[in-house]
C-alpha positions in Angstrom: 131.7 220.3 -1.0 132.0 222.4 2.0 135.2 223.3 3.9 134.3 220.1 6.7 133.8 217.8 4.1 137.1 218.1 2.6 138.6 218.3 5.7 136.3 215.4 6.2 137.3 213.5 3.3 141.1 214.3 3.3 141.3 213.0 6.5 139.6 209.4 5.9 142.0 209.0 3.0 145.4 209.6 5.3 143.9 207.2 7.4 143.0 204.7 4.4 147.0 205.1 3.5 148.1 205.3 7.0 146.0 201.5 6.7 147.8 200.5 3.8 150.7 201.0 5.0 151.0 199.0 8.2 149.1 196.3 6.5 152.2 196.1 3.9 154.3 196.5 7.2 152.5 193.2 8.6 153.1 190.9 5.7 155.8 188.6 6.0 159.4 189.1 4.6 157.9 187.2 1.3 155.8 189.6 0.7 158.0 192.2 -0.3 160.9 191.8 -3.1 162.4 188.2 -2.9 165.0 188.2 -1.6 165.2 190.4 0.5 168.9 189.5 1.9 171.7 187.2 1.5 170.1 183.8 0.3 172.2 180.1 1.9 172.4 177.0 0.0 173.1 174.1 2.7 175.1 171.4 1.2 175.1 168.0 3.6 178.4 167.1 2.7 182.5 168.3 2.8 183.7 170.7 -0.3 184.8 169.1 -3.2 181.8 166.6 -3.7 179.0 167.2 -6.7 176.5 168.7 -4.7 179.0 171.5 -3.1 180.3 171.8 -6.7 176.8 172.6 -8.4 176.3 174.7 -5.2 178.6 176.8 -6.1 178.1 177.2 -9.2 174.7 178.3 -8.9 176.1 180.5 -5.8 178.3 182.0 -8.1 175.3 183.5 -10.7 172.5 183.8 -8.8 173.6 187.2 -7.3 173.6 189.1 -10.9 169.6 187.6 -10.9 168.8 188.4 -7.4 170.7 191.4 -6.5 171.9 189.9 -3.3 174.4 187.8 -2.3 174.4 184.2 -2.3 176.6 181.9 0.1 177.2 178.1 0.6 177.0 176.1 3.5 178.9 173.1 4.3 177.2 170.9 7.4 178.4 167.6 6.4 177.1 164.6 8.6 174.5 161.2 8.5 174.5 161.3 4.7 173.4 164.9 3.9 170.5 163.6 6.7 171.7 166.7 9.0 171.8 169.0 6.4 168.7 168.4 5.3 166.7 168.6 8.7 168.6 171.6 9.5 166.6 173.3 6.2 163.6 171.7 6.5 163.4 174.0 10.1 164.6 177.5 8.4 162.1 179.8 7.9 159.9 179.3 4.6 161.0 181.9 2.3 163.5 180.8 0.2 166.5 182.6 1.7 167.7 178.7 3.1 168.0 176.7 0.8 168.8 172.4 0.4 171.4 171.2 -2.2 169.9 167.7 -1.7 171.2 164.8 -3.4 170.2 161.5 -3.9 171.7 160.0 -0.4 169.4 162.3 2.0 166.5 163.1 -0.7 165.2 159.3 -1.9 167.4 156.6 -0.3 167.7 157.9 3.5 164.2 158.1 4.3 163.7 154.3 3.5 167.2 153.4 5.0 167.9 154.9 8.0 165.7 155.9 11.5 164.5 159.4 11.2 162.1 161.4 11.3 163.0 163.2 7.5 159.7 163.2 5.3 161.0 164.6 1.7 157.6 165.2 0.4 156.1 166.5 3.9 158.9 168.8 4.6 160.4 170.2 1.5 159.1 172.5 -1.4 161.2 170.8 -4.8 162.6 173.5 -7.0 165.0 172.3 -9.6 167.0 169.9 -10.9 170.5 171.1 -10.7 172.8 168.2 -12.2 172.8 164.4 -13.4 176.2 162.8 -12.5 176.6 159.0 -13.7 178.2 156.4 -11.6 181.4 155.0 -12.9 181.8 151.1 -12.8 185.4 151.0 -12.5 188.4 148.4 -11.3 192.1 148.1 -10.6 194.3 148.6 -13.8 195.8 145.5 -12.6 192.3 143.6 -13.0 192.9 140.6 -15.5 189.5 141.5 -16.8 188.1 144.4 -19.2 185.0 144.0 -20.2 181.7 143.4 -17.4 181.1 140.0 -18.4 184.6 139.2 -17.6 184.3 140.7 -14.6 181.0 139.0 -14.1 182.8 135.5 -14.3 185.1 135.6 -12.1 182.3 137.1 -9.6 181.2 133.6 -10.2 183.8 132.0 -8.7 184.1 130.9 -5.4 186.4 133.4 -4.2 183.7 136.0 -5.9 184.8 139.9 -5.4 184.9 142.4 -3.0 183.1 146.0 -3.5 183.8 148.7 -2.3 181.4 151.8 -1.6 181.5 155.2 -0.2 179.7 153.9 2.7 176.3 152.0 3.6 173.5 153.4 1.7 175.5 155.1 -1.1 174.4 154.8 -4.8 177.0 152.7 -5.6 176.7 150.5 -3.0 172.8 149.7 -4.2 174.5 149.7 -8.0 176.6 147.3 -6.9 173.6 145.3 -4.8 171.4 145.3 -7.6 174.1 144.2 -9.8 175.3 140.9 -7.6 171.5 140.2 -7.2 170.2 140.1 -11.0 173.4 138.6 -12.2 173.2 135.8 -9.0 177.2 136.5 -8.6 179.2 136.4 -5.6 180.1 140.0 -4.4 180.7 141.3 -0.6 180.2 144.7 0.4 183.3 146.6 1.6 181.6 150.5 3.2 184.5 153.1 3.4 184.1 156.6 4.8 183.8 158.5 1.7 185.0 158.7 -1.7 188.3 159.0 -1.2 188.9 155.9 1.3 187.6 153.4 -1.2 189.5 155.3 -4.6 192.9 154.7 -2.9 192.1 151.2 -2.1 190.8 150.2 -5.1 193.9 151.9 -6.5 195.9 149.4 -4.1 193.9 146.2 -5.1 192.5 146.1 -1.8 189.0 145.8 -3.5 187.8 144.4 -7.1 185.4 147.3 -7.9 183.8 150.3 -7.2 180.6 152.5 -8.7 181.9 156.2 -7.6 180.5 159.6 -9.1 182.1 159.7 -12.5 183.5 163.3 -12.3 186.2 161.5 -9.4 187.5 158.9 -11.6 187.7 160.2 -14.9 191.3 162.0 -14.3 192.3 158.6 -12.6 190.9 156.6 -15.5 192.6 159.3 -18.0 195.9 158.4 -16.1 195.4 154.5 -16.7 195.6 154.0 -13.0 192.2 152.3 -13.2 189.4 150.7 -16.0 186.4 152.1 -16.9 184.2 149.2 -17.6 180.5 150.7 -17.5 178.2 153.4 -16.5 175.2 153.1 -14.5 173.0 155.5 -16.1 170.2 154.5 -18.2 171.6 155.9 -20.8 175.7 156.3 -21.9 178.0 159.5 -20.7 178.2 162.4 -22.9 182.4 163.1 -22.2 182.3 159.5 -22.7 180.3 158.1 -25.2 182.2 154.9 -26.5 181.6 153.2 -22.6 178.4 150.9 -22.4 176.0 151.2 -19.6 175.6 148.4 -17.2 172.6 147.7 -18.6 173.7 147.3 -22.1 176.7 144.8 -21.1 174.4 142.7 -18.8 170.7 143.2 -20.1 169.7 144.4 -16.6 166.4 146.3 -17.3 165.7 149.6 -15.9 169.5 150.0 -14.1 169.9 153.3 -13.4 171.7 154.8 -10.5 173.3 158.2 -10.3 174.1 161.0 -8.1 172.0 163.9 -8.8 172.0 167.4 -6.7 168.9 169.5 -6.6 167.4 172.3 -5.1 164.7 172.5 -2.4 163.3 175.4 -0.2 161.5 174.5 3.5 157.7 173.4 2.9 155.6 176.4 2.6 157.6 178.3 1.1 155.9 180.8 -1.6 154.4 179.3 -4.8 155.8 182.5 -6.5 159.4 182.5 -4.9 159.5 178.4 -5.5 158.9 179.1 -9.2 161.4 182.5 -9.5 164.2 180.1 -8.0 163.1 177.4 -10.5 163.7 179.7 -13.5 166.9 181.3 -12.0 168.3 177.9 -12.1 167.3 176.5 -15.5 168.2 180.1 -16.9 171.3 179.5 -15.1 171.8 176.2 -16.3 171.7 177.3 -19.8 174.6 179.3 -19.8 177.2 178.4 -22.1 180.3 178.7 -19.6 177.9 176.9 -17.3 177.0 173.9 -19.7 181.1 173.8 -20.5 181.7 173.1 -17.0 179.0 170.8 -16.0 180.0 168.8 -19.0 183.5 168.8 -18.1 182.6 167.2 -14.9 180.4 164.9 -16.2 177.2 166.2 -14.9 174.1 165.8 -17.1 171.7 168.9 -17.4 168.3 168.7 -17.7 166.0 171.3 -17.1 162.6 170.6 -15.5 159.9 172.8 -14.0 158.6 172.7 -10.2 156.1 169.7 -10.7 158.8 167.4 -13.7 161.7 167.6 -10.8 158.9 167.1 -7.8 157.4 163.5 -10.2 161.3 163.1 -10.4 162.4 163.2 -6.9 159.1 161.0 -6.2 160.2 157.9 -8.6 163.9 157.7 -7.4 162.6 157.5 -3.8 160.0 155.0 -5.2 162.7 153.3 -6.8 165.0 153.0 -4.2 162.3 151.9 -1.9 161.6 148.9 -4.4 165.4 148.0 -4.2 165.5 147.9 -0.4 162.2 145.7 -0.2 164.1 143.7 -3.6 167.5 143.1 -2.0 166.7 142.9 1.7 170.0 144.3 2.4 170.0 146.8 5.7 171.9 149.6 7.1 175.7 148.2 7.9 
């Protein structure tokens, strides 16, 4: 080769390079190593509640995986319904992401106006907990047992229950309850957890189905009874409690709170399925099992399409219920 055709030839490859180069300049932030800065985890509700808690669990590990840092978000409002559309607007590349729960994720979209489409607007990436709901009373109750409590629904006084407001799990618990046992029950909404605790701690209200991580110290206490759970099936920290289905022969009762993860639609198939692992590996660790047993969360690992089929039949579900009951935003 002559002295021009090197030159020649030299030349086309710093330009080839030079091409390279600005075309991996062009791609988007996705593109290069993920992620790329501080990663958020929006959770639609105050601090304290399951979803913030799992949040931050997962907030807490996830830097050692990523190399960057990982905050929570609390924008609490309509729900989780603000939260949510707040994400489902971020940028698609999984450094926003939803701590949904079941609320904003598969009753909300049936229950309230909006214009929040789950499976149009949101990428599912894990499963991040299971909580049970606890069917619980006043200590003061003359009754023990659901089918004592169930007969003196049947009275014509009936009983008042209380909810952590209108659209809550434990209000539909309760709904689906007073509508396959043909009882008389009336629907008290509160403004959160708390509200509707201290009143059924007062006698203000018969029962109550909150998350069972909020009752168990009060239970512990004997401040209140534990009658049931409303999982499908019974509570690992407590075992010897039936579920609502096995006291009444309800089929198919299941309601509980349950937190997962989802990124904006669009987001990367390959960052979608890196989050998925980081949280099932997550998941699995043992100080992490310890304490999502000790609040009474449920773990069970699922990949990308097991927690998207799972997300699809609790909105199904709740949907079904709605139609079911008839009963309407309060």
């Amino acid at each position: 080769m002559t002295n021009s055709g090197r030159r020649e030839a030299g030349r086309r490859g710093v330009l080839a390079a030079a091409a390279l180069v600005a075309a991996l300049g062009a791609l988007p932030a996705w593109g290069q190593a993920y992620p790329s800065r501080t990663v958020t985890i929006v959770v639609g509700y105050a601090p304290g509640g399951t979803g913030d808690f799992v949040a931050r669990v997962m907030s807490a590990k996830l830097p050692a995986l990523f190399g960057q840092s990982v905050v929570v978000e609390n924008r609490a409002g309509a729900s989780g319904t603000i939260a949510a559309q707040s994400v489902a607007l971020a940028a698609a590349d999984g450094h926003t992401l939803l701590a949904g729960q079941t609320p904003e994720m598969a009753i909300n979209p049936h229950w309230l106006k909006g214009n929040l489409d789950v499976a149009r607007d949101f990428e599912p990436i894990a499963l991040g907990g299971v909580v049970p709901l606890a069917l619980v009373v006043p200590s003061s109750a003359p009754y023990s047992t659901v089918a004592a409590m169930l007969d003196a629904a049947h009275s014509a006084k009936g009983l008042l229950f209380a909810s952590a407001g209108s659209g809550t799990p434990g209000q539909f618990a309760a709904e689906v309850l007073k509508l396959k046992t043909k009882t008389n029950m009336t629907h008290v909404p509160y403004k959160g957890a708390g509200p509707a605790l201290n009143d059924l701690l007062g006698g203000h209200v018969d029962l109550y189905f909150p998350g069972f991580p909020a009752v168990l110290p009060l239970v512990k206490a004997g401040k209140m009874k534990l009658l049931a759970v409303s999982s499908a099936r019974r509570s690992a920290i407590a075992p010897e409690v039936p579920t609502v289905a096995e006291a009444t022969g309800i089929k198919d009762f299941d309601f509980t709170l349950w937190v997962g993860f989802f990124a904006p639609r669009g987001t990367p198939k390959d960052v979608v399925t890196r989050l998925n692992t980081a949280v099932n590996d997550i998941l699995a660790q043992p100080d992490v099992k310890e304490k999502m047993s000790e609040a009474g969360a449920d773990v069970i690992p699922m990949s990308v399409a097991d927690f998207a089929a799972f997300v699809k039949s609790e909105s199904d579900k709740y949907k079904r219920i709605i139609d079911e009951t008839g009963i309407k935003p309060e």
